[in-house]
C-alpha positions, 0 to 999 in steps of 0.5 A: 500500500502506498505510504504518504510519509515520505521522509526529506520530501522537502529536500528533494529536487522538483523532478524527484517530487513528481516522481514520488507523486505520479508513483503513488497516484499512478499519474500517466505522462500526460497528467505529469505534463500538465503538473510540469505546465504550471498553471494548468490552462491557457489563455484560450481556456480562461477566456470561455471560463471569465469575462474580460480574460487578458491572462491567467494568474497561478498559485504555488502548488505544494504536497502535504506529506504524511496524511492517513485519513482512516486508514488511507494515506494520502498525499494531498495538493494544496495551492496557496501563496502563503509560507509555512502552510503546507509545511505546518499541515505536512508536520501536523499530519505526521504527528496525528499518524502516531495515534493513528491519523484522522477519523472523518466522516462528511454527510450526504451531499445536500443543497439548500435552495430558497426562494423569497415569497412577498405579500404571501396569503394566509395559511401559505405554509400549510399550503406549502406543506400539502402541495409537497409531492407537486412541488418536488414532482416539479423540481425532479424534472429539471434533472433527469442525471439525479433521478435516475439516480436516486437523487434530486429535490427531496423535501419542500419546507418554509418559514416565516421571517420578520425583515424590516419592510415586514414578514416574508415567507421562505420556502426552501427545497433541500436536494441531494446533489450527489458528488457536485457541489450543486449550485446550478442545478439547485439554482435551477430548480428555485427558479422551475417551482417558483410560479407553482409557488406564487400559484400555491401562495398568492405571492410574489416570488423574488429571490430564488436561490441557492444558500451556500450555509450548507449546515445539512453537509457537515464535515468533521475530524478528528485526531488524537495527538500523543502526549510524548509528540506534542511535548508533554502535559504542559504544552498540552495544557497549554493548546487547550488554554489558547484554544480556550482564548479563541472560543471566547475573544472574537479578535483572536478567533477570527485569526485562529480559524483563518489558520483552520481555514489556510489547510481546508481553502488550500486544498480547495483551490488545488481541487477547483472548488469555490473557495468563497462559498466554503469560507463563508460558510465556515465563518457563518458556522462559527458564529451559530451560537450567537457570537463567533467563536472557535471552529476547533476543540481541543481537549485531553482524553483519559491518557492523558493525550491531546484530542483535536476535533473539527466541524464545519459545512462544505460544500464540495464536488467532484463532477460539474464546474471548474472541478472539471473543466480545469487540466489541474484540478483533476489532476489534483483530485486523482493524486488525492485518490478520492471518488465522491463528494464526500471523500473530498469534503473528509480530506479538506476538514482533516487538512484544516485540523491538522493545520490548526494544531500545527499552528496553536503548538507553534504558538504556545511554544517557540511563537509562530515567527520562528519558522514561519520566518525562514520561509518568508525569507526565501520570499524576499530573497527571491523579490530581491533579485536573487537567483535561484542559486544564491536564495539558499546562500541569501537566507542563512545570511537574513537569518544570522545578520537578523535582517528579514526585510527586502532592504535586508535581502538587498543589502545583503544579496550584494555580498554574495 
């Protein structure tokens, strides 16, 4: 079976790095092709996929090593701009894999559609509620691909809410999207059923579209982190209280789940998802109790082990969208090995648990500067003007002479 823990990955050569990745994820010649492109598409692809195109723009795609996701091992791409990312996931991987690796599980792709229904007459959602089956019957013939599936517009609800102007009534209509994220056939749905609902309601039917607060597709991880791996009780202690200072001040805990989120958006870009959609939600979900808070939880179990757990929505898909019109994207998702929906949205929330103790660790012990600097050095080395073979050279130089700056990098590169 293939082992994702491979050890110096970040020491090799470019050529050794895909040797190693088309090796476990059996990437054909082509495939390896596409990886060695760059950004996956050209100009002529971009311009049918926005409007106004003049070029495209890519990120840095790194591998996160050492994930075992129950029981698998998995390489997972991650496409960010940011140091340390995929470093800190890599380390908190490996450390998670001593005990085992993430337990996940993701629940059936379902979709939420609403459609805003003004000046509604009285006993509309009773209405509503005994016309379900004609409802249904409606939105299920907007897409033959999930009926002969099994899958499709499943349930019709509604409620009232009071808004400024006065009260509107929502109707939802929850599908089952199967392994798309499912936003256009969702979409398309609202807009088939909305006359039938004017017709049922004696309303005027505004909005009619998807909610990308996807609470009915839950994702969630968790690993145990062992106590000699992380570094005794203290510093276990120690997790727990800065988790404990996310959960209860906004202003570090919208840091602390923008570092969750660096692991869960990261592989969303390399697997062509939409990555507003998912923060959205993810932000939203974390403010559910009323006032936002830590999307983690951290605690001991009876040994005495440091416990990690991760929830959040998402909305994800391996079918429909750029998931499949990007060369790159697919080639990300076969390297990852995963075949549903469901699989995908298990590695996301395992890459953002695993990213989030790295962090919190980092943190409560040698502060996040530490490593996160020597990387960013490499940045500003690079800005600098440094070739490729004097950026090693360069940042030992930053670092001895404690000049992390670009006027630093362009001081020093002139001693080179």
């Amino acid at each position: 079976m293939a082992d994702s823990s491979i050890p110096g990955f970040y020491e090799k050569s470019r050529d050794e790095r895909l040797g190693l990745v088309a090796d476990f994820a059996g990437l054909s010649g082509e495939e390896l092709g596409i990886l060695r492109g760059g950004g996956g598409i050209d100009f002529e692809r971009a311009d049918k996929m926005v409007e106004n195109a003049i070029g495209t723009f890519s990120l840095p795609l790194g591998i996160a090593t050492n994930f075992k996701i129950d029981g698998r091992d998995c390489l997972v791409p991650m496409a960010i701009e940011e140091p340390s990312v995929i470093a800190a996931a890599s380390k908190g991987a490996k450390t998670a894999r001593v005990c085992g690796g993430f337990k996940t599980h993701a629940d059936r792709s379902y979709s939420t559609g609403q459609i805003q229904v003004l000046g509604a007459g009285g006993g509309s959602a009773q209405k509503i509620a005994d016309s379900e089956a004609r409802i249904l019957e409606l939105a299920n013939r907007q897409s033959n691909t999930l009926s002969k599936t099994g899958r499709g517009a499943k349930k019709v609800s509604c409620r009232e809410i009071d808004a400024e102007s006065g009260r509107m009534l929502i109707v939802e209509l929850l599908v089952d999207v199967g392994d798309a994220m499912g936003a256009n056939i969702t979409n398309t749905m609202c807009e088939a059923v909305s006359p039938l609902v004017e017709e049922i309601t004696s309303g005027r039917a505004l909005l009619r579209i998807l909610s990308n607060y996807s609470v009915q597709r839950l994702a969630r991880a968790s690993a145990t982190f062992a106590s000699e791996a992380v570094g005794g009780e203290d510093t276990i202690n120690d997790i727990i209280l800065a988790n404990e200072f996310a959960d209860a001040d906004v202003y570090r805990a919208v840091t602390h789940n923008k570092g969750v989120m660096n692991g869960v958006v990261s592989v969303a870009n390399a697997t062509g998802q939409d990555s507003r959609a998912i923060e959205a939600a993810a932000n939203a979900y974390a403010a559910r109790s009323g006032r936002y808070r830590s999307l983690t939880v951290w605690k001991k179990d009876g040994q005495g082990n440091l416990v990690g757990e991760l929830e959040l929505p998402l909305s994800v898909g391996i079918v429909g969208g750029i998931a499949n019109v990007h060369p790159l994207a697919r080639v990300c998702t076969k390297i990852l090995g995963v075949s549903s929906a469901q699989e995908l949205a298990c590695v996301m929330v395992a890459a953002g648990l695993a990213q989030n103790y790295s962090a919190i660790r980092a943190l409560v012990t040698e502060g996040i500067q530490k490593g996160h600097m020597r990387l960013h050095a490499r940045n500003l080395a690079a800005a600098a003007g440094a070739a490729p073979g004097q950026i090693d050279d360069l940042v030992q130089k930053m670092i001895q002479h404690k000049k992390i700056s670009l006027d630093g990098a362009r001081e020093l590169l002139g001693q080179i």
